[in-house]
C-alpha positions as CSV (number, residue, x, y, z in Angstrom):
1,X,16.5,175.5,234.4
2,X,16.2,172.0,236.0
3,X,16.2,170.4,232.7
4,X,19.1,172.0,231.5
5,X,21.1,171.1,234.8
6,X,19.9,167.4,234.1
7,X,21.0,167.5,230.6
8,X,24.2,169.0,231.2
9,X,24.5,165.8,233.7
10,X,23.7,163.3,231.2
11,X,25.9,164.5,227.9
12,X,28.7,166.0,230.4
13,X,28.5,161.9,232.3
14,X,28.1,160.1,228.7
15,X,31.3,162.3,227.6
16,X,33.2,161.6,230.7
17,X,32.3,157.8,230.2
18,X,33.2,157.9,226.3
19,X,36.4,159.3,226.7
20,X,37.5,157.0,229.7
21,X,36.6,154.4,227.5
22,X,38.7,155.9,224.3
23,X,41.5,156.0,227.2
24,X,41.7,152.5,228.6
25,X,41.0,151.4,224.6
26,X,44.1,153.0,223.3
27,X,47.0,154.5,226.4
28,X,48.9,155.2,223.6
29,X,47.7,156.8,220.7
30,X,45.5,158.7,224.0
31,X,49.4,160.0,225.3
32,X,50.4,161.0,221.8
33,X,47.3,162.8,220.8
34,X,47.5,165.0,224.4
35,X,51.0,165.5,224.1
36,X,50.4,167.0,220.5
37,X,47.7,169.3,221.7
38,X,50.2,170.1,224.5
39,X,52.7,171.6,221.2
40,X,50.2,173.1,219.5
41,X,49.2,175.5,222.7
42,X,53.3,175.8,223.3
43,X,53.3,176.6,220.0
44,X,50.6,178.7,219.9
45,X,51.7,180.6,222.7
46,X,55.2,180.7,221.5
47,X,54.3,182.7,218.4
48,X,52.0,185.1,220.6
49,X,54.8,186.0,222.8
50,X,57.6,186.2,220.1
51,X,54.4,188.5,218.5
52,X,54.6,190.6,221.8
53,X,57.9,190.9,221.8
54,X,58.4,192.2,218.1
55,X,55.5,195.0,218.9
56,X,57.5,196.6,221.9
57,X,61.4,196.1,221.0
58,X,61.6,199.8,220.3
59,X,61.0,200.5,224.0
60,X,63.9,198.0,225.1
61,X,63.9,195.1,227.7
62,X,61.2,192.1,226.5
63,X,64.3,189.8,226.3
64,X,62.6,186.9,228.7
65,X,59.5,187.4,226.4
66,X,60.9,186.5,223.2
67,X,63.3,184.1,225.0
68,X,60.4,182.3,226.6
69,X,58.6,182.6,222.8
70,X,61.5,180.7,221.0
71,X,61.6,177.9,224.1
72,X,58.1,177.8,223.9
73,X,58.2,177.0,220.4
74,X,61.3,174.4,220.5
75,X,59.4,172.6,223.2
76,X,56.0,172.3,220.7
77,X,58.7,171.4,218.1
78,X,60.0,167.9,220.4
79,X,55.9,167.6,221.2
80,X,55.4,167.5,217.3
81,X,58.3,165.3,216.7
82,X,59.0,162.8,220.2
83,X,55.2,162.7,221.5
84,X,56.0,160.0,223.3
85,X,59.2,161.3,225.4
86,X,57.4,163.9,226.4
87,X,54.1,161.9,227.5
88,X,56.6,161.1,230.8
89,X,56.8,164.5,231.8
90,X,52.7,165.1,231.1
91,X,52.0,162.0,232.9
92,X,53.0,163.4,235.7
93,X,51.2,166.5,235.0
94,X,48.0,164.8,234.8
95,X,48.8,163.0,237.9
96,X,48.9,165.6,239.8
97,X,46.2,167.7,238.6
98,X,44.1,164.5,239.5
99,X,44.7,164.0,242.3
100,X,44.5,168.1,243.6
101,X,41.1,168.5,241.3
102,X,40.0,165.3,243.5
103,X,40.8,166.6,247.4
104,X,39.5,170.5,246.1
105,X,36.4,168.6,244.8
106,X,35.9,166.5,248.2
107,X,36.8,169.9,250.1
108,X,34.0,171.2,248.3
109,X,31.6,168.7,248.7
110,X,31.3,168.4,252.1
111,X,31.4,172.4,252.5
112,X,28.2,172.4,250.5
113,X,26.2,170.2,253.2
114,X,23.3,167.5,253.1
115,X,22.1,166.9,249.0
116,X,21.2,163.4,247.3
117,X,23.6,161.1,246.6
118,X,26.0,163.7,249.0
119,X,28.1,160.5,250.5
120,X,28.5,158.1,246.7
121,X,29.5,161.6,245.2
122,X,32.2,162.4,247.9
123,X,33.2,158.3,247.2
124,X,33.8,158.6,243.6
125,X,35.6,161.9,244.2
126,X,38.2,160.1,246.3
127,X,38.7,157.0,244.0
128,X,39.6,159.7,241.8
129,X,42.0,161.7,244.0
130,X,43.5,157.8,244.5
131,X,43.7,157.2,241.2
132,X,45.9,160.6,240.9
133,X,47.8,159.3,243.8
134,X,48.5,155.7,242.4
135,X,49.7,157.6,238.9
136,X,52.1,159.4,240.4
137,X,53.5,156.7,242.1
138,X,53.2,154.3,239.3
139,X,52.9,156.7,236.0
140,X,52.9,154.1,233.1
141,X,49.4,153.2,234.3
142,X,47.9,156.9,234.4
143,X,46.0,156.8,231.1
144,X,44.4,153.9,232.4
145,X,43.8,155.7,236.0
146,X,42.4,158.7,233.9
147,X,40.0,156.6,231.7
148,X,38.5,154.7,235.1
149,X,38.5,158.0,236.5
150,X,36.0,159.3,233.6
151,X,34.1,156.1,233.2
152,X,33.4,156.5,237.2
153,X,32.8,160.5,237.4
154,X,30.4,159.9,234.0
155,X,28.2,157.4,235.4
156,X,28.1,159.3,238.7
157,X,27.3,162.4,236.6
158,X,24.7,160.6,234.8
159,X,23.0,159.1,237.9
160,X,22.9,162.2,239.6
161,X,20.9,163.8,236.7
162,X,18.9,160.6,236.7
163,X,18.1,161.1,240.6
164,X,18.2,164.9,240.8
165,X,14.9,166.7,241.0
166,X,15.8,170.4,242.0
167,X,17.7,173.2,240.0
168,X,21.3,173.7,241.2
């Protein structure tokens, strides 16, 4: 079991540290591609609930379904079409999201007590919840907040497999 938790370290940290590279290397083919996969779940889920509505229109009501269905799939259709207009709105998204992943994460480090590497972890955390914070306030820099994020959480990830020598 240790191994595998050391293992999932090092590929989860060399991901982290690929993709944070892939990020700073290219913010805008990085925005496009996310806001693309953005339409394709709109879209996706579009279809499903346009699909719901269909099966149970002969018991009335379902109107917000299939209204929510077709704006779901106009709002994959300008994803598909303007990637970049929409990258505004995601940016702030991902902003966010950063910077609440990065206080629940140090919220839960320090609630799980003394461990190695307990005080650079909880450091790394907060650059992170920072770098959340700084995109929000300046959100034409957050791929590049994103891709130091990963390339710091990675090589944190990675160390701590390198250093860790009990299961968790």
């Amino acid at each position: 079991m240790q191994m595998q938790n050391r293992g999932t370290l090092f590929g989860g940290g060399i991901v982290m540290v690929v993709l944070g590279i892939i990020f700073l290397a290219f913010p805008g083919f990085t925005m496009s591609f996310f806001t693309v996969l953005a339409g394709i779940g709109f879209l996706a889920g579009g279809i499903s609930a346009i699909a719901a509505w269909w099966g149970t229109r002969e018991f009335g009501g379902g109107g917000g379904v299939l209204f929510f269905g077709i704006l779901s799939i106009i709002f994959a259709l300008v994803c598909f079409v303007h990637p970049l207009a929409l990258a505004a709105t995601l940016t702030w998204l991902v902003a966010l999201c950063v910077l609440i992943a990065g206080i629940a994460q140090i919220a839960s480090l320090i609630a799980m007590g003394s461990f190695p590497m307990r005080a650079a972890a909880i450091a790394s955390t907060a650059v992170m919840a920072l770098f959340g914070l700084f995109a929000l306030i300046w959100p034409p820099m957050v791929v590049q907040f994103v891709g130091i994020s990963l390339i710091i959480e990675g090589v944190m990830a990675f160390v701590f497999g390198l250093t860790s020598k009990q299961s968790f």
